[in-house]
matplotlib code that plots the C-alpha trace (Angstrom):
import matplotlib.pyplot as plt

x = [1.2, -2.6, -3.3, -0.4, -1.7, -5.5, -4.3, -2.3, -5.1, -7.7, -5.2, -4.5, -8.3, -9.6, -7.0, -8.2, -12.2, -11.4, -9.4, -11.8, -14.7, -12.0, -12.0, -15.1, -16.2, -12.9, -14.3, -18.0, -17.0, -14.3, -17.4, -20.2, -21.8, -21.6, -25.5, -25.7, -22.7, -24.5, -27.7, -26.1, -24.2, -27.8, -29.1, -26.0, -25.3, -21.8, -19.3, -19.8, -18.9, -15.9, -14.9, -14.5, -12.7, -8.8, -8.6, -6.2, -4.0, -4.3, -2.0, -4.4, -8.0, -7.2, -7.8, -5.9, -2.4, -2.6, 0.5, -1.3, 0.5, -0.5, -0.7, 1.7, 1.6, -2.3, -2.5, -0.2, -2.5, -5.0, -2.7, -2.3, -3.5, -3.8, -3.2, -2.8, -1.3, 2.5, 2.2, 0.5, 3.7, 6.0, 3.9, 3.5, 7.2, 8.1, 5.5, 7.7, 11.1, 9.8, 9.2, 12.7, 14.2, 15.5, 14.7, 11.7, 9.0, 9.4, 13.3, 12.3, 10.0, 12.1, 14.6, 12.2, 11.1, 14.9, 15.3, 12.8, 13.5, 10.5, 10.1, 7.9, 6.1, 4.3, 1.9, 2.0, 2.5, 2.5, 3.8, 7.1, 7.9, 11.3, 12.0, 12.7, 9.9, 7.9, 9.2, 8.6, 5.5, 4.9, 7.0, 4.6, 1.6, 2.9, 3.7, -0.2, -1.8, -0.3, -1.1, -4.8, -4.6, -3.5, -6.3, -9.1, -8.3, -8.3, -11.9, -13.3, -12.0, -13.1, -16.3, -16.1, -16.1, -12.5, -11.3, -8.1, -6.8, -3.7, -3.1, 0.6, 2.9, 5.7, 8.2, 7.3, 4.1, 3.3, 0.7, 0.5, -3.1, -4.0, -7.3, -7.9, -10.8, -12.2, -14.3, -14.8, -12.1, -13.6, -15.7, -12.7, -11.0, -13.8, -13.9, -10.1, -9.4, -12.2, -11.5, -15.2, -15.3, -18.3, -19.4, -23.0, -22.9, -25.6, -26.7, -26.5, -29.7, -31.2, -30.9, -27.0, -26.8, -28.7, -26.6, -23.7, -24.3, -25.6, -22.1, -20.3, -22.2, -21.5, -17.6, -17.7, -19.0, -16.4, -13.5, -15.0, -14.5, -11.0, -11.8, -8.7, -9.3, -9.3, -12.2, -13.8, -13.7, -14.9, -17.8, -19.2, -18.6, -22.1, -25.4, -26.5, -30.1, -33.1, -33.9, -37.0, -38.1, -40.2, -38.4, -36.1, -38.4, -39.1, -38.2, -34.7, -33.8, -30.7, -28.3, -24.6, -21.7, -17.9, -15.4, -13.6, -17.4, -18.2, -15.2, -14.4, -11.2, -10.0, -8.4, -6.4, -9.6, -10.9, -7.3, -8.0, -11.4, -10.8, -7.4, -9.5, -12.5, -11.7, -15.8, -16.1, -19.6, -21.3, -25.2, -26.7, -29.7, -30.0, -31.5, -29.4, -25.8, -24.7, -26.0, -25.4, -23.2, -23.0, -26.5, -26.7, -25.2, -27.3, -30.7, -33.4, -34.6, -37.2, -40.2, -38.1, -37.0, -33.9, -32.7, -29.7, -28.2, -25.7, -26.3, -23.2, -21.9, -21.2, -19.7, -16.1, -16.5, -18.5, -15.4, -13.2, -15.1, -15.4, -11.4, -11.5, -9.9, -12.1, -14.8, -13.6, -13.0, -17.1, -18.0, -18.7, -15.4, -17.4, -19.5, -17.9, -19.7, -20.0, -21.5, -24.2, -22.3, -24.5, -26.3, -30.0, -31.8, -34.8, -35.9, -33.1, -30.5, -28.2, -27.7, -25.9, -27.0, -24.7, -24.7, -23.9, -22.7, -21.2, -17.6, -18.3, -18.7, -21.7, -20.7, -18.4, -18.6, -16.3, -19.5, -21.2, -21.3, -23.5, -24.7, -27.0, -28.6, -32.6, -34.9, -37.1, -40.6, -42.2, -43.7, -40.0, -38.2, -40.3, -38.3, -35.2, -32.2, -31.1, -28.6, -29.4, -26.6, -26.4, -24.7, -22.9, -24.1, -21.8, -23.0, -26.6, -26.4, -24.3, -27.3, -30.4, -28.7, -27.7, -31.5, -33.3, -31.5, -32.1, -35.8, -36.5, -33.1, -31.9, -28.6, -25.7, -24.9, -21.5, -19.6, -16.0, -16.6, -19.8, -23.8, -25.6, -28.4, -29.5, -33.2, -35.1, -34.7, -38.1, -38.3, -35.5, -33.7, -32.7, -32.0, -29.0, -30.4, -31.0, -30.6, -29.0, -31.0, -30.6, -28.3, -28.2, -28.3, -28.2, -24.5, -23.5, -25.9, -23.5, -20.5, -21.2, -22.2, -18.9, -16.6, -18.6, -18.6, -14.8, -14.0, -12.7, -9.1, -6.5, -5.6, -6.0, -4.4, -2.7, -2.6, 0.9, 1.0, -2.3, -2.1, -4.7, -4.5, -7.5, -9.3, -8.6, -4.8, -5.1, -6.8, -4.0, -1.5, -3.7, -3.6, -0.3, 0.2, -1.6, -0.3, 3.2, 2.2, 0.4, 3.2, 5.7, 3.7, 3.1, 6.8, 7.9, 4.9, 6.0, 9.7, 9.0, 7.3, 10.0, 12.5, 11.2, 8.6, 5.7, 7.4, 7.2, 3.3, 3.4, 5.3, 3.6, 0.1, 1.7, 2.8, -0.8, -2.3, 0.6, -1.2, -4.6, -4.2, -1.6, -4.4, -7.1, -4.7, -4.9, -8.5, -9.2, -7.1, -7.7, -4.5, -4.0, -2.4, -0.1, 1.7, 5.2, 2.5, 1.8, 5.9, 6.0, 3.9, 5.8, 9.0, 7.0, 6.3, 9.9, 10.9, 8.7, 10.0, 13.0, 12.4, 10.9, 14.2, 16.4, 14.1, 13.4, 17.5, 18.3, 15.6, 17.5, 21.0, 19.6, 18.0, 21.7, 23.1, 20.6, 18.2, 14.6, 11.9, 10.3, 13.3, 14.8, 12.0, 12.1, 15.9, 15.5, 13.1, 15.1, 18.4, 16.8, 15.1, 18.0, 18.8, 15.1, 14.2, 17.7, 16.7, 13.2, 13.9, 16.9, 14.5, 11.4, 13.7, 14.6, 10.9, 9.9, 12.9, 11.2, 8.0, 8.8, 11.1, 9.2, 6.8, 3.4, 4.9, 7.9, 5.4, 3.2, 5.6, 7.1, 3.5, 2.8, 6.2, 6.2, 2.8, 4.5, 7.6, 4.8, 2.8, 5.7, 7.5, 4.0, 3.6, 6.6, 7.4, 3.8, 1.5, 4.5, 5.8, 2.0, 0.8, 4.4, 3.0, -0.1, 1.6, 4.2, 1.6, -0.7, 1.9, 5.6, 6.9, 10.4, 11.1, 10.0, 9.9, 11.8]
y = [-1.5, -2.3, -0.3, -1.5, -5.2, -4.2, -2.8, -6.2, -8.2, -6.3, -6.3, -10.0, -10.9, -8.2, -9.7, -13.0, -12.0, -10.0, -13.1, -15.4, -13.1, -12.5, -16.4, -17.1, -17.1, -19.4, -21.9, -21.8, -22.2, -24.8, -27.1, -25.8, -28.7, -28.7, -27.8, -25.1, -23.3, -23.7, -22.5, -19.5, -18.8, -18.9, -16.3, -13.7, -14.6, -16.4, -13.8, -11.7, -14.7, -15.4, -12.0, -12.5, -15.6, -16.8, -15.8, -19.0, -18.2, -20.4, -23.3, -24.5, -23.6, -24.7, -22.3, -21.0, -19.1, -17.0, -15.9, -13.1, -11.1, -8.2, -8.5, -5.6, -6.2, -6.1, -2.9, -0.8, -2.1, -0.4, 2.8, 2.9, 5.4, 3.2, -0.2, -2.2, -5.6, -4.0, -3.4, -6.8, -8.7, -6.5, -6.8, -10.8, -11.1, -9.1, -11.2, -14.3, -13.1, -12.0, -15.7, -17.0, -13.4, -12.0, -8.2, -6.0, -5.7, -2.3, -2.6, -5.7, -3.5, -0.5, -2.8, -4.7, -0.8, 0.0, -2.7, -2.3, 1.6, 2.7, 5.4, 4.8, 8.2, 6.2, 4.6, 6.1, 9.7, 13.1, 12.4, 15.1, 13.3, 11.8, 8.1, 8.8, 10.6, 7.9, 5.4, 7.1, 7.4, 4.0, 3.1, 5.3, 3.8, 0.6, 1.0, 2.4, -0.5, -2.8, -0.1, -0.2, -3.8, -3.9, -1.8, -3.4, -6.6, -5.9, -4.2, -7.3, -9.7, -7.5, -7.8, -11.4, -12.6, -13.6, -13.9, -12.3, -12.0, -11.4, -9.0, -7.9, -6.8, -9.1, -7.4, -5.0, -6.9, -9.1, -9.8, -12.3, -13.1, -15.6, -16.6, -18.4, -20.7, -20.1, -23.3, -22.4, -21.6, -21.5, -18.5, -17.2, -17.2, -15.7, -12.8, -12.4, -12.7, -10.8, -7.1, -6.4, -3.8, -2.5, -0.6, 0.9, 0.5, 0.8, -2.0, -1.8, -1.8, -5.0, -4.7, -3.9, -7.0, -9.1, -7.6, -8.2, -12.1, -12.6, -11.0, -13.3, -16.2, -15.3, -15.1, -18.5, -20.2, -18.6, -19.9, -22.9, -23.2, -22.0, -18.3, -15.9, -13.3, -10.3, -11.7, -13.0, -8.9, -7.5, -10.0, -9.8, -6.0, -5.7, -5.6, -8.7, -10.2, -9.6, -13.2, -14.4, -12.9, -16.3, -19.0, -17.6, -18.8, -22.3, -25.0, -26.1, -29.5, -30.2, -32.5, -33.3, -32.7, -32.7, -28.8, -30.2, -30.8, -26.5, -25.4, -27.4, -26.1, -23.6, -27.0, -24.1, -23.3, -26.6, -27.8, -24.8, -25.2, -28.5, -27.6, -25.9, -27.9, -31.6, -32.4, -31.7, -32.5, -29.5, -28.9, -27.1, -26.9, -29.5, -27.2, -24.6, -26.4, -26.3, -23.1, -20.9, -22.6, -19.9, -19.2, -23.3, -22.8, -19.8, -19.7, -17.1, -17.3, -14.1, -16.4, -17.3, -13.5, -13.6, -13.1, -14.6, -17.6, -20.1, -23.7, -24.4, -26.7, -24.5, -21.7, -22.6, -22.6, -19.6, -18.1, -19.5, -18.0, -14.5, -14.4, -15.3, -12.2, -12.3, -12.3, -9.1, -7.2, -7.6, -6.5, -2.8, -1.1, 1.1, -2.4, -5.6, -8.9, -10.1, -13.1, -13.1, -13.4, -16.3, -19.5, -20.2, -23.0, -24.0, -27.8, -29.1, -27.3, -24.7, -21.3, -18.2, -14.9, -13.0, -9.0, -6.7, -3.7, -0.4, 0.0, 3.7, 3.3, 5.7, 5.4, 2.7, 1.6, 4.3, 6.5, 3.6, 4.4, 1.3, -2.2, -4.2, -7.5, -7.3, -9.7, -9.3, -8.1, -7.3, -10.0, -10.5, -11.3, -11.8, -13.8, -13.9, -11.9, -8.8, -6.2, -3.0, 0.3, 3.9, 6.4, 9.2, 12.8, 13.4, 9.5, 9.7, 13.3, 11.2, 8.6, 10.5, 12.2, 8.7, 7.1, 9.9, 10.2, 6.8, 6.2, 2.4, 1.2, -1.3, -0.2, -3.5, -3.7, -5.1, -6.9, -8.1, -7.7, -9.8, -8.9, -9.0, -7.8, -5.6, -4.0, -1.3, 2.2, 2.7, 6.6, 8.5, 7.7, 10.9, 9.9, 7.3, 4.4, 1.5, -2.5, -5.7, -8.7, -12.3, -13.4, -17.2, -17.5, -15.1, -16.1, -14.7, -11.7, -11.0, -11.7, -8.8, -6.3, -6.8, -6.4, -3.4, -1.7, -2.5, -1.2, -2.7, -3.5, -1.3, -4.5, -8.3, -10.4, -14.0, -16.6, -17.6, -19.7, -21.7, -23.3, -25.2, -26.1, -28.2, -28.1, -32.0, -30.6, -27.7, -29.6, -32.3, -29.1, -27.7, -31.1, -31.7, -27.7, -28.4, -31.5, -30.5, -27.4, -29.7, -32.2, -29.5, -27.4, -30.7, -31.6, -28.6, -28.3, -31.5, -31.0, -27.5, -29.2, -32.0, -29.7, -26.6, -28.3, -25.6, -22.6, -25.1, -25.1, -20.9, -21.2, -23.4, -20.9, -18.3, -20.1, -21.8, -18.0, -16.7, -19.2, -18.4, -14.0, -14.7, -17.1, -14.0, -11.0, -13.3, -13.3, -9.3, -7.9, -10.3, -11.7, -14.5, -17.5, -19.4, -22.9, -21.0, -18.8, -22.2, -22.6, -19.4, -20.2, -23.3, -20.8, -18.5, -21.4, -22.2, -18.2, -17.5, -20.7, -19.3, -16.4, -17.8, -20.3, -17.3, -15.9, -19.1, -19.9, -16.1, -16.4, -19.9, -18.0, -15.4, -18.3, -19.8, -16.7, -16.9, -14.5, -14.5, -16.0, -13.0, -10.7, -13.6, -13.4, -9.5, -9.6, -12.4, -11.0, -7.6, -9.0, -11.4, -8.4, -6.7, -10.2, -11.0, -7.7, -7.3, -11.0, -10.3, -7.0, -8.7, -11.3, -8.5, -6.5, -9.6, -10.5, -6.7, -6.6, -10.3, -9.1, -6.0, -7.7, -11.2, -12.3, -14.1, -17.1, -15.3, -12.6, -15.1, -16.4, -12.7, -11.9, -15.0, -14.4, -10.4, -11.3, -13.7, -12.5, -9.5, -11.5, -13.5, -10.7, -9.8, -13.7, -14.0, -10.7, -9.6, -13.2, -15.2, -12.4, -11.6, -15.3, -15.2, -12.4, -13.7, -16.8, -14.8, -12.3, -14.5, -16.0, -16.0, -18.9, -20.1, -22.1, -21.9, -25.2, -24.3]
z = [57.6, 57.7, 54.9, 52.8, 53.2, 52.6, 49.0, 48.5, 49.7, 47.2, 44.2, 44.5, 45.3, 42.7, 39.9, 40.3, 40.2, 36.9, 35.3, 36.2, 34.5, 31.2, 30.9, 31.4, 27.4, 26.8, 29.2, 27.5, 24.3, 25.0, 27.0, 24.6, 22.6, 18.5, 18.9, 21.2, 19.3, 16.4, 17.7, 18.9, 15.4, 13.9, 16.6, 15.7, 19.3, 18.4, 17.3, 20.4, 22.5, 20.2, 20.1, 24.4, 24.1, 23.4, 19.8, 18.2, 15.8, 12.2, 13.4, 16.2, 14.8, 11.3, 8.3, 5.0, 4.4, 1.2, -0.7, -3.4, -6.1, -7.7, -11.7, -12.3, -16.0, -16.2, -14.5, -16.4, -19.5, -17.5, -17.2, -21.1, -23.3, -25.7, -26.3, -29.2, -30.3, -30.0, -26.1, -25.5, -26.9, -25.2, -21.5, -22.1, -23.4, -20.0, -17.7, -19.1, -18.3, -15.1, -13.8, -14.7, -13.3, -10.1, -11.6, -11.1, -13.5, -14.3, -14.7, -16.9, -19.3, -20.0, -21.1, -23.9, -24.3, -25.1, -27.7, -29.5, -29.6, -28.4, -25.9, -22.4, -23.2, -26.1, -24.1, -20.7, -19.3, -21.6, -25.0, -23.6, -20.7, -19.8, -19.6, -16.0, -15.2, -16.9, -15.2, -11.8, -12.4, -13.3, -9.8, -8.0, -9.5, -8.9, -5.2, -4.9, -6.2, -4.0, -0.8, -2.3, -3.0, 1.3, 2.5, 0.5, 1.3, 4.9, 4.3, 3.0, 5.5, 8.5, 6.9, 5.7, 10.1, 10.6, 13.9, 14.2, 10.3, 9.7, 5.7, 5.5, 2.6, 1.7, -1.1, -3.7, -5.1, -2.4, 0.3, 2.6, 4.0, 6.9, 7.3, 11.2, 11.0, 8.0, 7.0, 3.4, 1.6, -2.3, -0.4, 0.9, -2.5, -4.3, -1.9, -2.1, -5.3, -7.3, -8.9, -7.7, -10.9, -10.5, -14.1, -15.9, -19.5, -21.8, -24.1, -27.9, -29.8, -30.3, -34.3, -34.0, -31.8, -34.3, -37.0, -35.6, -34.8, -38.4, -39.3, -37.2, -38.5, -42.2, -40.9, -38.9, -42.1, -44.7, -41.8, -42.2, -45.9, -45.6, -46.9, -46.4, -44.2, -46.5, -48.0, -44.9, -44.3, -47.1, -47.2, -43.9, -44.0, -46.7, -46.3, -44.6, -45.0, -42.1, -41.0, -40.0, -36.5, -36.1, -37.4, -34.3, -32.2, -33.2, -30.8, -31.6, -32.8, -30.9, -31.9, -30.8, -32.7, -32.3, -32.2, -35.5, -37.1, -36.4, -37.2, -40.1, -42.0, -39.5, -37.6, -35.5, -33.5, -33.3, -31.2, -29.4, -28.1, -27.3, -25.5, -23.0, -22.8, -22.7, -23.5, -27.2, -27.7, -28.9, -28.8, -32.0, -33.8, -36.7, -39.2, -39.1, -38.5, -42.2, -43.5, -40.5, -37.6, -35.6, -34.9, -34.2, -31.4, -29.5, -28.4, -28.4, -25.0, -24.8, -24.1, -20.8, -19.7, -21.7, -24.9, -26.6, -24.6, -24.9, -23.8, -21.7, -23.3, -26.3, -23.9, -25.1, -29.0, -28.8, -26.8, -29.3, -32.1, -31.2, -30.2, -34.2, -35.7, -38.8, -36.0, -33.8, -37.1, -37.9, -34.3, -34.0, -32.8, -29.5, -28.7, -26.3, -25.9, -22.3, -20.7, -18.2, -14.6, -13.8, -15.8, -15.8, -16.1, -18.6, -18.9, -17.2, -19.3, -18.3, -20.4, -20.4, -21.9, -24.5, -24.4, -27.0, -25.1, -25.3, -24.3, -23.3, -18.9, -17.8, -14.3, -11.8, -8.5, -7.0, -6.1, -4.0, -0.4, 0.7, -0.4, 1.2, 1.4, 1.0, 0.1, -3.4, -2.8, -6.4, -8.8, -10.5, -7.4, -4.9, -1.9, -4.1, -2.5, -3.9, -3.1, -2.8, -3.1, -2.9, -4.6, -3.1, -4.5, -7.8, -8.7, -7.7, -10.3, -12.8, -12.9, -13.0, -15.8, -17.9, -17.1, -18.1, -21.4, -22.0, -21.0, -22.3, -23.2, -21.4, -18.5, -18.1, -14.1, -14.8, -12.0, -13.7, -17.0, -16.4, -16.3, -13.4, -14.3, -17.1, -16.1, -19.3, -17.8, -16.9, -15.2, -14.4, -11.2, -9.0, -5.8, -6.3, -5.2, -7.4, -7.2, -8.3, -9.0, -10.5, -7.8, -6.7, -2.8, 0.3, 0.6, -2.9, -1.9, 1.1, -0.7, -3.3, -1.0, 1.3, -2.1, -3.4, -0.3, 0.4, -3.3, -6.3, -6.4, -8.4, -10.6, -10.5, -8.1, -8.7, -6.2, -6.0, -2.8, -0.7, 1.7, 4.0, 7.8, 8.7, 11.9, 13.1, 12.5, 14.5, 16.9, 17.5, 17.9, 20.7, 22.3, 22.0, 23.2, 26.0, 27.0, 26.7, 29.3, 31.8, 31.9, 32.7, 35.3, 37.2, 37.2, 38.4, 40.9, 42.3, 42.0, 44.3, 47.3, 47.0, 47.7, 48.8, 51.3, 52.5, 50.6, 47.5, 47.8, 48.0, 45.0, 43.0, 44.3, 42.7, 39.3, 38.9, 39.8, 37.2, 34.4, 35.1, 34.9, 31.7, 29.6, 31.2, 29.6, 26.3, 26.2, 27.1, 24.7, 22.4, 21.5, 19.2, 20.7, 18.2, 18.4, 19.3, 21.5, 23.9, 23.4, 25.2, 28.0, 28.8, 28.9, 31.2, 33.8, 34.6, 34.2, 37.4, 39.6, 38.6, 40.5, 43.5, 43.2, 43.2, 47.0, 48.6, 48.3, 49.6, 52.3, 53.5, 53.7, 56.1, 58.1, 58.4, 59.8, 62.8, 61.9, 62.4, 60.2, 59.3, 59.0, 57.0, 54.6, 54.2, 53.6, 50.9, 48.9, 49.1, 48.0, 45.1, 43.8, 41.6, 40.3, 39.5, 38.1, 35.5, 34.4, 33.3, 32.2, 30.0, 28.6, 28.1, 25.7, 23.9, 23.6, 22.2, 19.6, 18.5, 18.4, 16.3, 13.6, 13.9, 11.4, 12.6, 14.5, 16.5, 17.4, 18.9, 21.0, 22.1, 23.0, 25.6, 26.8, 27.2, 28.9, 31.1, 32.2, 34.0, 35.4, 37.0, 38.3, 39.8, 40.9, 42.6, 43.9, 45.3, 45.6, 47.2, 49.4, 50.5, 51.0, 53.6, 55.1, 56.2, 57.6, 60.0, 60.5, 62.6, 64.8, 65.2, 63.2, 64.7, 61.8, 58.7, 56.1, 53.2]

ax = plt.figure().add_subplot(projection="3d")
ax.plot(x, y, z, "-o")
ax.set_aspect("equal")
plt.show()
């Protein structure tokens, strides 16, 4: 019998120590000042703490709920073999019906496929194939994208910080991201959303670029005069004249001037541009507005490090200009023009460099095995952050081979269809390992290297649904939460010494003991306590007075029948365990079939209460009985107060 009540006594004792430790970090950070929490987040001293604590869920911390779709009809553009202006209508008419329709995408596009008469096998699969093995493959690809889409996502946000995400797939095309106390939720965006495609391509020469931008000039002006586009062709398509490398380089003399003044009788593009940019004042350079428009609006920038730059305000036209089709007929048919990824600044204007670059990829971002986060220490970029990556062997062997072909020329690091950088090949690279420069802050430095090293999504994702809990929000439901839980625990604390005398105060031991190693099991195995988690707990408080209920009102029917304290005691407990035990059990099923076919919020609350209903049993069976024992143990009790 000693030994039996040792164990007890260290179990109880032992459990209490151990939740006291588990809650520890939970009471530091809940009585840390702003300033020390903020010291310790700038000492990397911060997430360890947090990562001891309660984790709360997004409805009491405050942060964002993300409803994301993945752009089926832009990826199978990407699965193409070809595309051309006949699968654009056809994908875009499909995207539309899509919207108004309860039908899948795929079910959607073999049917605009079937009325036009055209077979699936012309655009994806082997030219032989079967509609229906075209269209399982399609299904397939489909399903993996969004899988990818899943696992990348997940990659980033582990790497982002988030304390206890939750990334989970809703339908066919869906995911559903929630993002506990994130502060910044344009970062969070940006990390979520982005493709990350990370590509090499080699620049054109610069006399094709200049050739092709005196072409495009020549077909700006003949739009302007209301030339058809036949001729517009035909014209631009001759020899065009050398300009004058130095007049280039004088000093602009800006002047402002309205869309419908540049594109003067092509009025379609002038509503255009200004559709989409509500400011239509346009910087260009007085002396060459009438004669040459186009090049009015660029700048040669090579005295500043760059070449040919855009002011931004003239961003938009230019855009507007090149989607011209007289304009993409004059641009070489292997060459793409892409914008810098970020502006820079020169006498307190803002640019952005045009490239003239090959459509051919040398090499993508699936070979990267690490980025980093460095700070610049040659003359370029010293102190400036850069990120550093490395490529695995079959990419570092692709890359020697592209930069030693192409000593001198300059290689596009392209991030989205956008320039990062674009450094002369000055040696051959063998070992893989190169660099990305020209990046704003440390912040976007970590940013790109978490969304290169989790990968580049399958296909674009769409943001079909945001929403944004604040922090004073989640604050108020904690309050409330906790409120609500005090003012039930008290009443039923007081209700059980009312009525239930000296057993009463046992009880209420145990319930308060009960609290105390459930919030301590939250906190070491990092569960994620949720509004409808607290709702739980409040459950879980009148579950285990419910079983010492169910004891103390066996224990008084022995006492009526003459029987002694102690054996009074021993028989209650035994006859109120069956009832106890099917009751909990009852409820703990319940609580596991919630938890596996809940979503977020009825999870939370099945994991408080699961929690709860086993630390009651434990409460009420073992702390109560034990506490009893000690009592009778030390002297014969002839009555007992309950």
């Amino acid at each position: 019998m000693h030994g039996k009540t040792l164990f007890k006594t260290l179990l109880i004792f032992g459990l209490i120590a151990w939740s006291l430790y588990a809650l520890w970090p939970t009471v530091q950070l809940m009585t840390m000042a702003p300033e020390t929490r903020e010291q310790l987040e700038n000492e990397g001293k911060l997430v360890p703490l947090l990562n001891r604590a309660i984790a709360l869920g997004l409805d009491l911390q405050g942060g964002m709920y993300l409803t994301l779709e993945v752009d089926l009809p832009r990826l199978l553009d990407q699965l193409a073999r070809y595309r051309d202006s006949q699968l654009e209508e056809i994908l875009e008419e499909t995207r539309e019906e899509m919207n108004v329709s309860t039908e899948g995408f795929l079910d959607l596009l073999s049917r605009n496929f079937q009325k036009r008469n055209i077979s699936l096998n012309t655009y994806w699969g082997d030219p032989g194939d079967s509609e229906r093995k075209v269209m399982n493959y399609l299904q397939d690809e489909s399903r993996e994208a969004v899988d990818r889409s899943l696992r990348i996502l997940s990659n980033r946000v582990d790497q982002f910080g988030v304390s206890e995400p939750s990334i989970q797939k809703v339908g066919g095309r869906r995911i559903l991201v929630q993002l506990p106390g994130v502060s910044d939720p344009d970062r969070a965006k940006e990390l979520i959303g982005r493709t990350a495609l990370l590509e090499f391509k080699l620049l054109k020469e610069s006399d094709v670029f200049s050739s092709t931008l005196e072409k495009i000039d020549k077909a700006l002006t003949m739009e302007r005069q209301g030339k058809a586009f036949d001729e517009i062709v035909s014209t631009t398509d001759e020899e065009t004249e050398e300009k004058d490398d130095e007049a280039e380089q004088k000093e602009s003399q800006d002047k402002v001037v309205s869309v419908s003044e540049l594109f003067g009788e092509a009025e379609q593009y002038a509503e255009q541009a200004q559709i989409n940019d509500t400011d239509t004042g346009l910087v260009v350079d007085e002396r060459m507005f009438q004669e040459n428009p186009f090049f009015a609006l660029l700048r040669d920038m090579r005295r500043y490090g760059h070449e040919v730059s855009v002011p931004v305000e003239n961003v938009v036209a230019v855009n507007r200009i090149l989607e011209m089709p007289s304009v993409k007929k004059v641009i070489p048919a292997d060459a793409e023009l892409l914008w810098a990824s970020e502006p820079f600044t020169v006498a307190d204007r803002s640019y952005r460099e045009l490239f003239l670059v090959k459509k051919d990829v040398e090499l993508t971002g699936t070979y990267l095995t690490d980025a980093r986060v460095t700070i610049g220490s040659d003359a370029q970029t010293a102190g400036q952050p850069e990120v550093h990556f490395t490529l695995n062997r079959s990419g570092a062997r692709i890359f020697s081979r592209v930069s030693g072909a192409n000593i001198d020329k300059r290689l596009g690091i392209i991030l989205d269809n956008r320039v990062v950088s674009a450094p002369r090949i000055q040696v051959r690279i063998p070992d893989g390992r190169s660099r990305i420069t020209g990046i704003r802050d440390m912040e976007e430095a970590r940013m790109l290297s978490i969304v290169l090293k989790a990968g580049a999504l399958p296909a674009p994702v769409d943001f079909i649904e945001e929403r944004t809990v604040g922090p004073s929000l989640g604050k108020d439901s904690i309050t409330r939460g906790t409120w609500s839980a005090i003012i039930g625990l008290t009443i039923v604390i007081i209700f059980m010494v009312i009525y239930y005398r000296l057993s009463g105060i046992v009880a209420d031991i145990a319930l308060l003991l009960n609290l105390i190693i459930l919030m301590a099991v939250l906190a070491q195995f990092q569960f994620t306590l949720t509004l409808p988690g607290i709702a739980g707990i409040v459950l879980t408080i009148g579950m285990a007075v419910d079983a010492n209920v169910l004891v103390f009102e066996r224990i008084r029917e022995e006492l009526s029948t003459g029987k002694t304290v102690r054996a009074s005691i021993d028989a209650g407990y035994s006859r109120a365990f069956r009832t106890i035990l099917d009751a909990n059990v009852t409820t703990l099923l319940t609580a596991l079939v919630l938890y596996q076919f809940g979503t977020g919020p009825i999870r939370g609350f099945a994991v408080t209460l699961s929690i709860g209903i086993l630390v009651s049993m434990f409460t009420a069976l073992v702390v109560t009985r034990y506490i009893f024992g000690q009592i009778t143990s030390r002297r014969t009790l002839k009555r007992l107060s309950i």
